[in-house]
N, CA, C and O atoms as a GROMACS GRO file, in nm:
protein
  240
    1UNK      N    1  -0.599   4.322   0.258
    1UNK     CA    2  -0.618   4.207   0.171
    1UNK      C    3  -0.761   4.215   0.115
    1UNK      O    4  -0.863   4.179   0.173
    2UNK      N    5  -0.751   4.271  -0.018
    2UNK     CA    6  -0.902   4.247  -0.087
    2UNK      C    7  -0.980   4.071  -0.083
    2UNK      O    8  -0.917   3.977  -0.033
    3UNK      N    9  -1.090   4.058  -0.131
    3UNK     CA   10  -1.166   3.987  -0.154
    3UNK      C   11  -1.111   3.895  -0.221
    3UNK      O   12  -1.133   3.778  -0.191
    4UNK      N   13  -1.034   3.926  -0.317
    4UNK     CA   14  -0.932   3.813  -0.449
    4UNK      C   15  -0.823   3.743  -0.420
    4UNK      O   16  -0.772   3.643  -0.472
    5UNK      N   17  -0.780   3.848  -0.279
    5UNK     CA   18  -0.617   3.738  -0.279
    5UNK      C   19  -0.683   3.645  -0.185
    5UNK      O   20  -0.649   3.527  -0.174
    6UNK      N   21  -0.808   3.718  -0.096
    6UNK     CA   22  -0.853   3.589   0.003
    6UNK      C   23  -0.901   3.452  -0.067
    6UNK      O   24  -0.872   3.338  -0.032
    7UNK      N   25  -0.982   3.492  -0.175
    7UNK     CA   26  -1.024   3.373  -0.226
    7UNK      C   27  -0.882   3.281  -0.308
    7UNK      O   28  -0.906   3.166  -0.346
    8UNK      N   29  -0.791   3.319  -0.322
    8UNK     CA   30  -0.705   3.271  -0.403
    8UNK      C   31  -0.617   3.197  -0.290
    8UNK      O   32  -0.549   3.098  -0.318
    9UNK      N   33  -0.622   3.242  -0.184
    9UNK     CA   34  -0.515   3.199  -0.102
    9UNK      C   35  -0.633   3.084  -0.013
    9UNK      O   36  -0.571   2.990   0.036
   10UNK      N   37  -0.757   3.080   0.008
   10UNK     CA   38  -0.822   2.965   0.031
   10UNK      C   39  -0.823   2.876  -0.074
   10UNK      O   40  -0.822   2.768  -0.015
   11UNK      N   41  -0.824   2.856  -0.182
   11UNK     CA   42  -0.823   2.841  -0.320
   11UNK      C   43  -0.661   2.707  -0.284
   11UNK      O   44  -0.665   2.585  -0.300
   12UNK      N   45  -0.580   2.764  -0.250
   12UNK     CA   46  -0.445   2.694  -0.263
   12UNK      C   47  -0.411   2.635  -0.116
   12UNK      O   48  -0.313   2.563  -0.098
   13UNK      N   49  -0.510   2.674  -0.006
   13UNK     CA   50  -0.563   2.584   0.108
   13UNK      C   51  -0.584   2.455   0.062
   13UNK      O   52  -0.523   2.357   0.104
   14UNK      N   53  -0.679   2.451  -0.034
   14UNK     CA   54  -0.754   2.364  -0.019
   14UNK      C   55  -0.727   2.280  -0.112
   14UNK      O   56  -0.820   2.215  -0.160
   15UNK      N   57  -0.632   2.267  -0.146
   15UNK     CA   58  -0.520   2.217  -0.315
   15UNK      C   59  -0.437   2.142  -0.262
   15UNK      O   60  -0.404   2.029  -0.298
   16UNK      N   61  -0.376   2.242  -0.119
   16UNK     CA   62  -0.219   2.209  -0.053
   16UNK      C   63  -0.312   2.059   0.055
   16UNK      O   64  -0.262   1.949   0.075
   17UNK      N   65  -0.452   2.106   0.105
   17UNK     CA   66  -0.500   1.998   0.192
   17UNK      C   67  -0.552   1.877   0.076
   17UNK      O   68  -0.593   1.791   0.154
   18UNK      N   69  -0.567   1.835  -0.027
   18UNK     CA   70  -0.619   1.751  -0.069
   18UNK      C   71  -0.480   1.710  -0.134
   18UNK      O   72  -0.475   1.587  -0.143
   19UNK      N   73  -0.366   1.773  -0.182
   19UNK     CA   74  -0.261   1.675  -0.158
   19UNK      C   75  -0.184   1.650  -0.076
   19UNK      O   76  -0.062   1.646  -0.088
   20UNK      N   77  -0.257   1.627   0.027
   20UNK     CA   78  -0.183   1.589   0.179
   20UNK      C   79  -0.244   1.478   0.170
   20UNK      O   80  -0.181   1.372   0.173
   21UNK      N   81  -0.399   1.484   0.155
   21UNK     CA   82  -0.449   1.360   0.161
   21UNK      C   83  -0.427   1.276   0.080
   21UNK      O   84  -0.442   1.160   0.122
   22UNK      N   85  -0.384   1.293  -0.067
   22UNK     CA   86  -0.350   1.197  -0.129
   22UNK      C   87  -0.216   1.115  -0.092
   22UNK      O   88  -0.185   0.996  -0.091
   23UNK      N   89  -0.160   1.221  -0.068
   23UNK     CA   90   0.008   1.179  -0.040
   23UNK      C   91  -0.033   1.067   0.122
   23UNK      O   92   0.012   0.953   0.138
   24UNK      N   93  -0.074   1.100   0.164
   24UNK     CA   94  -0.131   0.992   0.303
   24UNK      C   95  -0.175   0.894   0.291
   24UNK      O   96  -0.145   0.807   0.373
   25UNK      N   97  -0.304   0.854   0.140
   25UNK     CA   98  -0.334   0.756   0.062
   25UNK      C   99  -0.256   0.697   0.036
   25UNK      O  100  -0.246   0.592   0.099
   26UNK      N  101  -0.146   0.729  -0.081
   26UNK     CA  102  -0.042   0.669  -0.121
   26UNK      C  103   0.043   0.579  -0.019
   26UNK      O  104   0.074   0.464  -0.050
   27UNK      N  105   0.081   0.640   0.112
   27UNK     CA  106   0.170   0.604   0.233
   27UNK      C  107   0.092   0.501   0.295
   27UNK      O  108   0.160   0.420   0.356
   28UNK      N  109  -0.023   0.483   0.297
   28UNK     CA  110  -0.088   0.372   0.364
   28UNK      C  111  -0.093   0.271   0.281
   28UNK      O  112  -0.082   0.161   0.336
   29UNK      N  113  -0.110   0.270   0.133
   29UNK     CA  114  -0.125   0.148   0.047
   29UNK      C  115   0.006   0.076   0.046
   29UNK      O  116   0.020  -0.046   0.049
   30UNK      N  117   0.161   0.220   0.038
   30UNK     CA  118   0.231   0.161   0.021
   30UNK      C  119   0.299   0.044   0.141
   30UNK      O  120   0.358  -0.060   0.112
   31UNK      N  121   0.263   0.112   0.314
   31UNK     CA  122   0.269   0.046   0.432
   31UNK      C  123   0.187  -0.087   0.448
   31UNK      O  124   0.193  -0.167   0.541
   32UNK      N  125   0.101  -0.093   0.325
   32UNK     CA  126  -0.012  -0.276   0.341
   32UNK      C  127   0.058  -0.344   0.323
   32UNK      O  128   0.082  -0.444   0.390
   33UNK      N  129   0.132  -0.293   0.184
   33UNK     CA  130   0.187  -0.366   0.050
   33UNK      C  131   0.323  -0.409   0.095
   33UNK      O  132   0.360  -0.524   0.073
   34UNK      N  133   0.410  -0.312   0.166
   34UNK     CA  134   0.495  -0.358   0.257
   34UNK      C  135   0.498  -0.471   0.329
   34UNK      O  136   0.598  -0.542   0.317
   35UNK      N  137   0.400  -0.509   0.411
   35UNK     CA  138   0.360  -0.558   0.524
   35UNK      C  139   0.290  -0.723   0.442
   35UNK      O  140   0.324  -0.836   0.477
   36UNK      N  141   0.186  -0.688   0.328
   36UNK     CA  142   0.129  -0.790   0.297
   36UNK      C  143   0.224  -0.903   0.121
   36UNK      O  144   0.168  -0.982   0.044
   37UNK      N  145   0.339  -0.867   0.121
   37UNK     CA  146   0.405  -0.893   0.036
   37UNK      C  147   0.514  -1.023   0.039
   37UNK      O  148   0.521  -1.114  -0.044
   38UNK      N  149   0.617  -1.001   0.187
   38UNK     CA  150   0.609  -1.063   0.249
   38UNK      C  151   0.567  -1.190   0.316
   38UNK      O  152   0.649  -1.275   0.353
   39UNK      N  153   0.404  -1.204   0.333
   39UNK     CA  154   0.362  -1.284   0.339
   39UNK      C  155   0.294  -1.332   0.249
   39UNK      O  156   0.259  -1.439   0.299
   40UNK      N  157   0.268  -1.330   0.188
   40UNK     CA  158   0.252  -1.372   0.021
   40UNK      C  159   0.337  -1.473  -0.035
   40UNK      O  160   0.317  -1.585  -0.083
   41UNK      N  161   0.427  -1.409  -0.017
   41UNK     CA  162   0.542  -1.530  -0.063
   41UNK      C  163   0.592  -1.631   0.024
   41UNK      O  164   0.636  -1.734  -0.027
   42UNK      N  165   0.593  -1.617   0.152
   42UNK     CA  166   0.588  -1.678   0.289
   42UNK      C  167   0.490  -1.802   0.244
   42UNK      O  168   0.536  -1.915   0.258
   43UNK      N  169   0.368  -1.789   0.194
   43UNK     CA  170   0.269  -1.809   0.197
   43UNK      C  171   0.286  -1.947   0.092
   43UNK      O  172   0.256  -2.065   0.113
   44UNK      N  173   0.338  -1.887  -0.014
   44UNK     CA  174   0.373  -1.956  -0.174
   44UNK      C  175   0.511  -2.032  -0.098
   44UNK      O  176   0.484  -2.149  -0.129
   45UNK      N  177   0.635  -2.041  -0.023
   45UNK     CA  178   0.703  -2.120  -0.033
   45UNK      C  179   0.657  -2.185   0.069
   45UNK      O  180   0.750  -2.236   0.131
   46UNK      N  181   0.521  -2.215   0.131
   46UNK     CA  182   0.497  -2.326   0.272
   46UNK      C  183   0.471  -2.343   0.158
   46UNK      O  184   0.575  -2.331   0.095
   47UNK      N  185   0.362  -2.372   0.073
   47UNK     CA  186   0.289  -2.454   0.007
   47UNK      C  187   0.392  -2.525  -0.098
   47UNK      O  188   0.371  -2.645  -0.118
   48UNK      N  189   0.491  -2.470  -0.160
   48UNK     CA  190   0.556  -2.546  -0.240
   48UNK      C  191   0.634  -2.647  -0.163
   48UNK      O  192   0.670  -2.751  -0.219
   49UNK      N  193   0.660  -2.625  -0.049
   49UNK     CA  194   0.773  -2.725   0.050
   49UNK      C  195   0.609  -2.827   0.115
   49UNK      O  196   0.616  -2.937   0.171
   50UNK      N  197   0.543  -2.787   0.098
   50UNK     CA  198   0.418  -2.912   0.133
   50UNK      C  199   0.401  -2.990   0.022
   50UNK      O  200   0.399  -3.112   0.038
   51UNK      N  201   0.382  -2.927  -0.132
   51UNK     CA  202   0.398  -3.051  -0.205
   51UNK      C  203   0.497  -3.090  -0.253
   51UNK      O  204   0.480  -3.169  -0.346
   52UNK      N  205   0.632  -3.058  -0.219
   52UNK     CA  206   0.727  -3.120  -0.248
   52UNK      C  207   0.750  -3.279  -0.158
   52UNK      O  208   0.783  -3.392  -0.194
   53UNK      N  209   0.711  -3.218  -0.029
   53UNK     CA  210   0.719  -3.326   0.061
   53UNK      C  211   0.564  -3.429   0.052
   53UNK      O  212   0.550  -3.544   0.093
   54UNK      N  213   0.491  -3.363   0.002
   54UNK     CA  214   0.367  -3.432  -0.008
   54UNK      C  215   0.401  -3.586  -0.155
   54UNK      O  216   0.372  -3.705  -0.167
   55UNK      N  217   0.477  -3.479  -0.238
   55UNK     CA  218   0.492  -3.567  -0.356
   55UNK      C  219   0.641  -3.721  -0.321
   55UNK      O  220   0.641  -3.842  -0.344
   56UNK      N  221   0.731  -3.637  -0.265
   56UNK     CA  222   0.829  -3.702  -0.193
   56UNK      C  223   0.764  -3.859  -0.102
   56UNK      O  224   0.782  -3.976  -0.134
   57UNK      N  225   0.697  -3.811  -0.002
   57UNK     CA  226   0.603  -3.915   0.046
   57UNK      C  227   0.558  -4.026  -0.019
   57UNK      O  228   0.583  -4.141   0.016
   58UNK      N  229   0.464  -3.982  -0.151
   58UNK     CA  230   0.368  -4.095  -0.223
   58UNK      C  231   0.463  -4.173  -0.288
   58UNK      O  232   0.433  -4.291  -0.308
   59UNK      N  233   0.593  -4.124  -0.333
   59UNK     CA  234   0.676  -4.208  -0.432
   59UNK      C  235   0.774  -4.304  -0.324
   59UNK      O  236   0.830  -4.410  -0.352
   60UNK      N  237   0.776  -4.225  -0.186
   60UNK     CA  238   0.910  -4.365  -0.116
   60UNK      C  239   0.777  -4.427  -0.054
   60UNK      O  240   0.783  -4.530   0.012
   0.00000   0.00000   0.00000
């Protein structure tokens, strides 16, 4: 193995390792977003059932 295929084949090391890492990036944002989405809206229907009942209240 000359000098060229070594550098070429570290070359595509280091291509194949930085889209690993991206692809791992991607998998963790998409595992937040999963996780924090969920409660988000969890979040949005307490509050609408608080002023529904909040508004319910002032009028009886």
């Amino acid at each position: 193995m000359d000098n060229a295929q070594s550098e070429k084949i570290h070359a595509e090391i280091a291509k194949l390792m930085a889209e690993t890492q991206k692809l791992n990036a991607e998998a963790n944002k998409f595992n937040r977003e999963t996780f924090w989405y969920p409660v988000a809206i969890a979040t949005g229907m307490i509050g609408a059932v608080a002023t529904v009942t909040a508004l319910i209240i002032k009028l009886v």
